[in-house]
C-alpha positions as a Markdown table, in Angstrom:
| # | Residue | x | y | z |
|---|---|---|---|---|
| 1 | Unk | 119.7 | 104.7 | 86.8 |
| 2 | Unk | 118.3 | 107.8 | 86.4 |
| 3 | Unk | 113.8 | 108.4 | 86.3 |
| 4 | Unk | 111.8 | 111.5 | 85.3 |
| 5 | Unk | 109.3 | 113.2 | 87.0 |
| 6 | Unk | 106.9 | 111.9 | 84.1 |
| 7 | Unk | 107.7 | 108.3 | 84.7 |
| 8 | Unk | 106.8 | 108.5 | 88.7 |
| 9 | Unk | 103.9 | 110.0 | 88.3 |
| 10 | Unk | 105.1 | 113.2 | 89.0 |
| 11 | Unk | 104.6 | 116.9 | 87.4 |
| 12 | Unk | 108.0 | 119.1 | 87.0 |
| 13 | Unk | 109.4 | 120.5 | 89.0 |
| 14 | Unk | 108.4 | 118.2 | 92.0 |
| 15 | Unk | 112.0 | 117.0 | 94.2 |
| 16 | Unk | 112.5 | 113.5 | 95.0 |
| 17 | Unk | 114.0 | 113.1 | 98.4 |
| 18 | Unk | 114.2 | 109.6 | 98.7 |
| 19 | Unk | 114.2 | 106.4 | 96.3 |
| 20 | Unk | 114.7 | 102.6 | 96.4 |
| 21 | Unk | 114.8 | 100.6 | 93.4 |
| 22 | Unk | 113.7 | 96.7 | 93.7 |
| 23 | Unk | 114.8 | 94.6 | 90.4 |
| 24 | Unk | 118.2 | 93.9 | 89.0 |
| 25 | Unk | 118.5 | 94.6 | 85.1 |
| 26 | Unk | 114.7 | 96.1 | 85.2 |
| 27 | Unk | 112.9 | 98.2 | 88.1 |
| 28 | Unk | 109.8 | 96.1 | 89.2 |
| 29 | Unk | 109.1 | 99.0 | 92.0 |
| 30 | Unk | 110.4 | 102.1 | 93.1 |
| 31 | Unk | 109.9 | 103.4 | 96.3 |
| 32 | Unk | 109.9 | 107.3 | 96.6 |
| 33 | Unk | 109.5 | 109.9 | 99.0 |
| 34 | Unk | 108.8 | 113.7 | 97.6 |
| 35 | Unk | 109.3 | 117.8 | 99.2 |
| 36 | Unk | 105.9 | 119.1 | 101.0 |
| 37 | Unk | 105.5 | 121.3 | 97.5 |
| 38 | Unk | 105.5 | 118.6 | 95.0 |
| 39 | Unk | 103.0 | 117.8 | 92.6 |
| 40 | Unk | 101.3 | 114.4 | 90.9 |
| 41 | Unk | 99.7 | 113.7 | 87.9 |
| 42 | Unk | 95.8 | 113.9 | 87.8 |
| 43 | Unk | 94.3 | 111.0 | 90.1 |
| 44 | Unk | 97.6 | 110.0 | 91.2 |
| 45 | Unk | 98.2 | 109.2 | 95.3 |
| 46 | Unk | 100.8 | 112.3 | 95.2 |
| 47 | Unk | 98.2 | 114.2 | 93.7 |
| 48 | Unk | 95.8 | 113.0 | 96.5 |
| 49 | Unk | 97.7 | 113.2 | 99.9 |
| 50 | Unk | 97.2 | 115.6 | 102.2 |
| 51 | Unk | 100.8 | 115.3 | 103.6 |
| 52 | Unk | 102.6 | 114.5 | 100.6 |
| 53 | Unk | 106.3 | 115.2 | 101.8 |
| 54 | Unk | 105.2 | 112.6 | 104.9 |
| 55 | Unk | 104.1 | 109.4 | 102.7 |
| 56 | Unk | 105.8 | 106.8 | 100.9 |
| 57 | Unk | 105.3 | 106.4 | 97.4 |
| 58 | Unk | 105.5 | 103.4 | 95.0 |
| 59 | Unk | 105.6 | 103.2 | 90.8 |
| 60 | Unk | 106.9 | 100.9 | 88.1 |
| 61 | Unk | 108.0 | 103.8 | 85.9 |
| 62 | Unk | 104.7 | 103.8 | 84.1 |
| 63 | Unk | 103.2 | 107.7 | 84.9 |
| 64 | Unk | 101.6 | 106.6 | 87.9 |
| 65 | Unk | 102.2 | 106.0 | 92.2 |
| 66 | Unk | 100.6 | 104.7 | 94.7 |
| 67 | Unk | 101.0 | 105.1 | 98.6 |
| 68 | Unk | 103.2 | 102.9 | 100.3 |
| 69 | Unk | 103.4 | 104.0 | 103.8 |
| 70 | Unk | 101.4 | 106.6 | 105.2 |
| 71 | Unk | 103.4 | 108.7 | 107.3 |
| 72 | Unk | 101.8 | 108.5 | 110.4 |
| 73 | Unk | 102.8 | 104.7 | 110.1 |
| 74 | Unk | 106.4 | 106.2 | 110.1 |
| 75 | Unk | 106.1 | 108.3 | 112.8 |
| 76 | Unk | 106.1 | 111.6 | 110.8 |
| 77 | Unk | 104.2 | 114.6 | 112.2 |
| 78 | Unk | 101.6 | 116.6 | 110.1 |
| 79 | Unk | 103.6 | 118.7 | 107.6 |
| 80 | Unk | 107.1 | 116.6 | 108.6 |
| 81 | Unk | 109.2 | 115.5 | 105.6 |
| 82 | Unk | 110.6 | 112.2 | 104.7 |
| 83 | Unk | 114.1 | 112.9 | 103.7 |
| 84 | Unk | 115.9 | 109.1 | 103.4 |
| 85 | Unk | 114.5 | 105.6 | 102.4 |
| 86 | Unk | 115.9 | 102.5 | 102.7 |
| 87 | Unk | 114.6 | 98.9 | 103.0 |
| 88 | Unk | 115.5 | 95.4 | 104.6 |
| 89 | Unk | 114.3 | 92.3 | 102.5 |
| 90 | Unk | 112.7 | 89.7 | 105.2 |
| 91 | Unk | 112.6 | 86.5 | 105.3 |
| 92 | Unk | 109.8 | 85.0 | 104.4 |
| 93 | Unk | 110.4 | 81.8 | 106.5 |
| 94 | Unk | 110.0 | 83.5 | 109.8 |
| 95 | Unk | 106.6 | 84.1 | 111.4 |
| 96 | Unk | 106.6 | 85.7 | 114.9 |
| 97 | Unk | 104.9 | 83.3 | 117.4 |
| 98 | Unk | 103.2 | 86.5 | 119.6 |
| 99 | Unk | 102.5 | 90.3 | 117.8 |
| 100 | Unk | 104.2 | 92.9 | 118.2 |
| 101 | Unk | 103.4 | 95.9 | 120.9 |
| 102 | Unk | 105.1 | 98.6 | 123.1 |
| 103 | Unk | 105.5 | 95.7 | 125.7 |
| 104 | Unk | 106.2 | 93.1 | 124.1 |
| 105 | Unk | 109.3 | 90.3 | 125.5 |
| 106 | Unk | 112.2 | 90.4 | 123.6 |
| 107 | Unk | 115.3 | 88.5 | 124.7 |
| 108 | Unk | 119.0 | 89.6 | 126.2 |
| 109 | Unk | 119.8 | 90.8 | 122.2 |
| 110 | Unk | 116.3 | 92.5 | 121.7 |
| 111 | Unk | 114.6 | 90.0 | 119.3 |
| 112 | Unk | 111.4 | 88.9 | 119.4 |
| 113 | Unk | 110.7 | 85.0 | 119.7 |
| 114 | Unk | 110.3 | 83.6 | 115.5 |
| 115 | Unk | 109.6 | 80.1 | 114.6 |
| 116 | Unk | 110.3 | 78.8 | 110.9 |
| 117 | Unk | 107.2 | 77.9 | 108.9 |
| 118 | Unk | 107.1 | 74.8 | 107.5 |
């Protein structure tokens, strides 16, 4: 499967670095990440971020994106460059009893505590 610049939201000759494609027969979302010196269409989040290699993108194929992940939220230093993307699908059915933070329990195997949700 194979999208244009056009269809992301994207002005030629930006470079895709990274891409996820949810939907089986027909994309529902694709997840992007772009080079430092790309370019978006008018008024799209490419267009708008100050760290656009950093970010992670989102669009249906229709001309436009929107920011996923910022990249601080990944980690990513100012001017740093995404360069792979992939994803894990969740379960829905787990909810984590405590939130998350740097010192947080875990157990002998390094999970969290989860409880199903009825």
């Amino acid at each position: 499967m194979a999208f244009t610049c056009a269809e992301l939201g994207l002005l030629a000759p930006s470079d895709v670095k990274a891409l996820t494609v949810f939907g089986t027969t027909t994309p529902t979302e694709i997840l992007f990440s772009v080079t430092a010196d790309s370019t978006g269409v008018a008024d799209s989040a490419v267009d708008n971020s100050d760290n656009v290699g950093g970010d992670v993108y989102a669009s249906t194929g229709n001309g436009q994106n929107s920011q996923r992940v910022e990249r601080r939220a990944l980690g990513i230093a100012p001017g740093g460059q995404l360069d792979a993307l992939t994803t894990v699908q969740r379960s829905a059915q787990l909810q984590l009893r405590e939130p998350l933070h740097p010192h947080a329990q875990s157990d002998e195997r390094g999970q969290h505590r989860a409880e199903r949700v009825p």
